[in-house]
C-alpha positions in Angstrom: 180.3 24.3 92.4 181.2 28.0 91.0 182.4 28.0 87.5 184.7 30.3 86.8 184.0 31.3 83.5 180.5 30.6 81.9 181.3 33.4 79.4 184.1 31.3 77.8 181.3 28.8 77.4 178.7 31.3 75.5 182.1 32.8 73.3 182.6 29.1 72.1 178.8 28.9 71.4 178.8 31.7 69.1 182.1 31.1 67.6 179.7 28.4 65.9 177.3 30.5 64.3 176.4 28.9 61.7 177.5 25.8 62.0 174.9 23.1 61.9 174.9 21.8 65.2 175.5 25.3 66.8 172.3 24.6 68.9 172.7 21.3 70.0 176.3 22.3 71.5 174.7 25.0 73.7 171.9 22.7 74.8 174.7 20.4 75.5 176.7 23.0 77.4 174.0 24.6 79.1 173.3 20.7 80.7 176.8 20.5 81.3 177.1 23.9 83.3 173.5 23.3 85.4 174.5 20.0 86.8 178.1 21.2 87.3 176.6 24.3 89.2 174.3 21.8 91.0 177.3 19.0 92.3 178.9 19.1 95.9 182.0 17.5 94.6 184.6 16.8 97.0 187.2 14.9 95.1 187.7 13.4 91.5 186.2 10.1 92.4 182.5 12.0 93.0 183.2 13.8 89.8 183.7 10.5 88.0 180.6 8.6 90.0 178.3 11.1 88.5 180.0 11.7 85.5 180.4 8.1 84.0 182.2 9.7 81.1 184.9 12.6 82.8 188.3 11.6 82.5 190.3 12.5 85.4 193.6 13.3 84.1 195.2 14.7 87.2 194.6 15.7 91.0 192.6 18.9 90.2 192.1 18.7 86.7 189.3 16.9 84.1 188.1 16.3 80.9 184.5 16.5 80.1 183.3 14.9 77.0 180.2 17.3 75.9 177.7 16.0 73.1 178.5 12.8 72.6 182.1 13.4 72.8 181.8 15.3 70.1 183.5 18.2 72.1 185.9 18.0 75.4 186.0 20.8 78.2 189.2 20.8 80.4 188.9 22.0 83.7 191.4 23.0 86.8 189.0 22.3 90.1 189.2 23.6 93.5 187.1 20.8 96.0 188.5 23.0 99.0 186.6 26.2 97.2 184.3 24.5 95.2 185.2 26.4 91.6 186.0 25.0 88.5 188.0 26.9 86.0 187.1 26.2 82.9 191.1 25.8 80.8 189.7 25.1 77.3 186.9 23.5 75.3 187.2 22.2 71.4 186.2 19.7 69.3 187.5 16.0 70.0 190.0 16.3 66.9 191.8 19.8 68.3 191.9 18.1 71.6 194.5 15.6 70.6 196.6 18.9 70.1 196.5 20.5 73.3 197.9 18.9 76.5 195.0 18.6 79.3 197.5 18.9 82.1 199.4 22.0 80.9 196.9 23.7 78.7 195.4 27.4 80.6 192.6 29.5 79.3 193.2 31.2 75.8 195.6 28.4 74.8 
């Protein structure tokens, strides 16, 4: 899988300089964007068999819970392609702001 874009991943990462658990989000992320790179999904069911915790909120698009749900990643994917897009990432409590189906990069 191609993820479309791992710098939106490293902006959020530094957006919490800082922070106290600044390192254990990138660690977290970094996991996150190796086994992503690594997975053949074809569908949203293989994304949920090896990702226990993904919400599937739609036909293309999911919800990643990232350090202990601590942090949620919304992605648009394309099986046919094999590309995820990354749409947003945030903590938990801004997430219950934004709507997962609708929401597009820089939102």
């Amino acid at each position: 899988m191609r993820v479309i874009a791992r710098r939106t991943l490293t902006r959020f990462v530094e957006s919490l300089r800082g922070q106290k658990g600044q390192r254990a989000v990138k660690a977290a992320l970094d996991a996150w964007f190796h086994e992503v790179q690594r997975a053949p999904w074809r569908n949203s069911a293989e994304v949920k068999e090896s990702c226990a915790t993904a919400s599937i909120v739609s036909a293309d698009r999911v919800v990643f819970h990232i350090k202990g749900n601590d942090y949620r990643l919304v992605a648009a994917i394309d099986y046919g392609c094999q590309i995820m897009f990354i749409k947003w990432i945030g903590t938990h409590r801004d997430y219950e702001r934004v709507d997962a189906k609708r929401v597009k990069y820089g939102d």
